[in-house]
C-alpha positions as CSV (number, residue, x, y, z in Angstrom):
1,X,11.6,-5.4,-1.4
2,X,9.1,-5.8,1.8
3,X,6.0,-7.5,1.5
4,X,3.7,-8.5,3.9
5,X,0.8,-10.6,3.0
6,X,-2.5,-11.7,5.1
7,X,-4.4,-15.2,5.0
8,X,-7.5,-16.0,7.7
9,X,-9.7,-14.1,6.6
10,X,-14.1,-16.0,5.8
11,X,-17.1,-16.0,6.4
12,X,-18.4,-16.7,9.6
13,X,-21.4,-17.0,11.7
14,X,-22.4,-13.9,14.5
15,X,-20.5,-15.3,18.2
16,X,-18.0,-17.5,15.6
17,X,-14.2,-16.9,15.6
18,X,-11.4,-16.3,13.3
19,X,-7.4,-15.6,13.4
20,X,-6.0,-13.5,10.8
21,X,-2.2,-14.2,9.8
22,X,0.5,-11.5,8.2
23,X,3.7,-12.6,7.6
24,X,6.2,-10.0,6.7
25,X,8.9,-10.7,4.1
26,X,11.9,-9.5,2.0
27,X,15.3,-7.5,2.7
28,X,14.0,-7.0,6.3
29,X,16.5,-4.9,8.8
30,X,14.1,-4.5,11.9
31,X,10.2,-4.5,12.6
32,X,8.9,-2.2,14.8
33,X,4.9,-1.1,15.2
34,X,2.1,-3.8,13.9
35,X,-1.3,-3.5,13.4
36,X,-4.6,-4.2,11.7
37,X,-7.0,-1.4,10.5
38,X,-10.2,-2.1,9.2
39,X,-12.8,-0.8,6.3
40,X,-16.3,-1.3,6.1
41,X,-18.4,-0.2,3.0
42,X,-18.9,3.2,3.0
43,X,-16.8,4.2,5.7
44,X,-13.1,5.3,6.9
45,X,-10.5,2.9,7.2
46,X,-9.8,2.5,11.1
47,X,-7.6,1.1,13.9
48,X,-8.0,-2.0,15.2
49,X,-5.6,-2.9,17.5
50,X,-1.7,-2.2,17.2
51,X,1.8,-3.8,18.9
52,X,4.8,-2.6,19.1
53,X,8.0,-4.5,19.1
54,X,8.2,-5.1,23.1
55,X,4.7,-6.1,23.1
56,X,2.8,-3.2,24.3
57,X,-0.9,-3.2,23.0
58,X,-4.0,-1.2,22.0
59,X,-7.0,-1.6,20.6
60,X,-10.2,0.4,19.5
61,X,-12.9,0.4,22.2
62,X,-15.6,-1.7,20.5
63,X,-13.4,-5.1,20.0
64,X,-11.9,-4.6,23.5
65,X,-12.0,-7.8,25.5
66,X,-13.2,-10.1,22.1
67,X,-10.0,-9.6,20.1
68,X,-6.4,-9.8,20.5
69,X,-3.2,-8.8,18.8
70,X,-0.3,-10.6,19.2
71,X,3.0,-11.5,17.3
72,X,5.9,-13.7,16.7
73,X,8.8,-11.5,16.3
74,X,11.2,-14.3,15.2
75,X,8.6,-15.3,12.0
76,X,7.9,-11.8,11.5
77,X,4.4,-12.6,11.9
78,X,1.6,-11.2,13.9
79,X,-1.9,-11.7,14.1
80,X,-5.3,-10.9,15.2
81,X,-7.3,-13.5,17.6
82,X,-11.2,-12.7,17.0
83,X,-13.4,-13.7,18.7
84,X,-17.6,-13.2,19.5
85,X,-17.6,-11.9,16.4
86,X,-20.6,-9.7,15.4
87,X,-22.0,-8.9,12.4
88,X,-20.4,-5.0,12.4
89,X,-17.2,-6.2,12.3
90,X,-18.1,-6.9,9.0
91,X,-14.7,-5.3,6.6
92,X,-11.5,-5.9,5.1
93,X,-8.9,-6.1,7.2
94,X,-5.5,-4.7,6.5
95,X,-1.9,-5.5,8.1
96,X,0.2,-2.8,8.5
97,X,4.0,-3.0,10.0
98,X,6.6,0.2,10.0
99,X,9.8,-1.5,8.9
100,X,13.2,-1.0,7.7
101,X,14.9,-2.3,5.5
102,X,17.9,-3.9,5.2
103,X,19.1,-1.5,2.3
104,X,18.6,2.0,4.0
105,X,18.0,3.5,7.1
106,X,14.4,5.1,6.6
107,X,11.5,3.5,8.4
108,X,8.4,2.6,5.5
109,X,4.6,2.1,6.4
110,X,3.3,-1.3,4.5
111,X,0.4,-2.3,4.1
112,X,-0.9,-6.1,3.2
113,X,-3.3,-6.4,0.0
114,X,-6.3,-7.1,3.0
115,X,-8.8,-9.9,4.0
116,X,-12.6,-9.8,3.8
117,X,-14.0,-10.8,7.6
118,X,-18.0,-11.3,6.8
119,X,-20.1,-12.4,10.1
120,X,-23.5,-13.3,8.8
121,X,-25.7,-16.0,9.7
């Protein structure tokens, strides 16, 4: 069984900071994509920003130059580095890894169980 579970997550003030965790766990074969997605009230889950396994990055246009992805392949870890935060970025964030397991040969989508982020002063 995979799991992969997320800590970091607050209450902060508008221009503040916070690092979200997600540490994947279980019969683990091989990691390959990671990312964090995003859902506000009342609106779609999206894309944050994704890495794949040789470090190649992306990220939606609006967190672009105030938040990075990055990960530690040999904790099976990666995280989300956010910073100037505003008050729209406002959600629950959601790590999500495309693994396979070490009993078959299929790669899964997982998801974490998700982190509020609320920037309020």
């Amino acid at each position: 069984q995979v799991q992969l579970v997320e800590s970091g997550g607050g209450l902060v003030q508008p221009g503040g900071s916070l690092r979200l965790s997600c540490a994947a766990s279980g019969s683990i074969f091989s990691i390959y994509g990671m990312g964090w997605y995003r859902q506000a009230p009342g609106k779609q889950r999206e894309l944050v920003a994704a890495i794949t396994s040789g470090g190649s990055t992306n990220y939606t246009d609006s967190v672009k130059g105030r938040f990075t992805i990055s990960r530690d392949n040999a904790k099976n870890t990666v995280y989300l580095q956010m910073n100037s935060l505003k008050p729209e970025d406002t959600a629950v964030y959601y790590c999500n890894a495309q693994i396979r397991s070490s009993s078959g040969y299929v790669v899964h989508d997982y998801w974490g169980q998700g982190t509020q982020v609320t920037v309020s002063s």
